[in-house]
N, C-alpha and C positions, 0 to 999 in steps of 0.2 A: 156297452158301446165303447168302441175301440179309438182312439186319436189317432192319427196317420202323423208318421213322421212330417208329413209338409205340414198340417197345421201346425204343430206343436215347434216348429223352426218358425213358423210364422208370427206365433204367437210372443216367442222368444225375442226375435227379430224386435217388432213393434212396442216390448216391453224396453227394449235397448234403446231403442230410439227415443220413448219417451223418456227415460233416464237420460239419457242425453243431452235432448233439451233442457229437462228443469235443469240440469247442471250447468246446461249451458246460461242458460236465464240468471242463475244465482251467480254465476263469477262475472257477469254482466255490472248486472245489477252490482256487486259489491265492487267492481270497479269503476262504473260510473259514479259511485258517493266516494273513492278516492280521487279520483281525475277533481270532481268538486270541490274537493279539503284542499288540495294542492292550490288549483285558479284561486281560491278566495285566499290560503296564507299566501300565494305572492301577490296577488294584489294585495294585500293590509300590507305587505312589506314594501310595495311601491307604494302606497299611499303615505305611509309613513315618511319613507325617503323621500319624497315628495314636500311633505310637510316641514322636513328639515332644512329644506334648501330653499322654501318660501321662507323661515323662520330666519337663514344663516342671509340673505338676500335681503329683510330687513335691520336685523343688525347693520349690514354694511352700510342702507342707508342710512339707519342713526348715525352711523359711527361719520357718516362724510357729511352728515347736514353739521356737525357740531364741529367738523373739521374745518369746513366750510364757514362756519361762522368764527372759530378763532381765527381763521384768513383772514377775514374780514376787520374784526377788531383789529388783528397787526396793520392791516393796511392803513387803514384810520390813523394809527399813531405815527407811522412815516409821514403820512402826510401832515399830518399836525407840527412832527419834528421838522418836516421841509418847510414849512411855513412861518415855523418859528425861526429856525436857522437864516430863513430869508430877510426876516425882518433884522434881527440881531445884525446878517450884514448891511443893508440898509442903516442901521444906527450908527454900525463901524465907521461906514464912510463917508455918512454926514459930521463924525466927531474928525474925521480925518481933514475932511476938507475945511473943519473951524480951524484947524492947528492945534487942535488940543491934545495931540501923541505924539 
């Protein structure tokens, strides 16, 4: 039994094409679990950066509550000096107005 040139380009043919596909299928496939690896290390690396700038955001906070509260203390003691200062002149000028300087 003899094969005709048509089948056997036929046959050729539909062996090509399936080759084809599976190849196509496997650089698919090993591309879609690269595109994968990529999405997930940049996201961990925005997560990360992410995390740096909640981390650097808290520092600041500390850093101006504690700022914040040495304001505070200073301001306390101005006023205490202005209060004392005030009195001190008060004393001035009741000793002044005895004649006693």
């Amino acid at each position: 039994m003899e094969i005709g040139i048509g089948v056997l380009t036929t046959v050729i043919g539909l062996l090509c094409t399936i080759t084809g596909l599976v190849i196509g299928f496997f650089t698919f496939s090993r591309n879609r679990d690269k595109d994968v690896k990529k999405e997930a290390t940049e996201s961990a690396i925005l997560s990360a950066k992410l995390d740096n700038i909640g981390q650097s955001v808290d520092s600041i906070r500390i850093d101006f509550k504690a700022s914040d509260q040495r304001w505070t203390a200073l301001s306390e003691r101005v006023i205490r000096n202005e209060e004392s200062t005030k009195q001190a002149h008060k004393r001035i000028d009741q000793i002044e107005i005895k004649g006693e300087i």
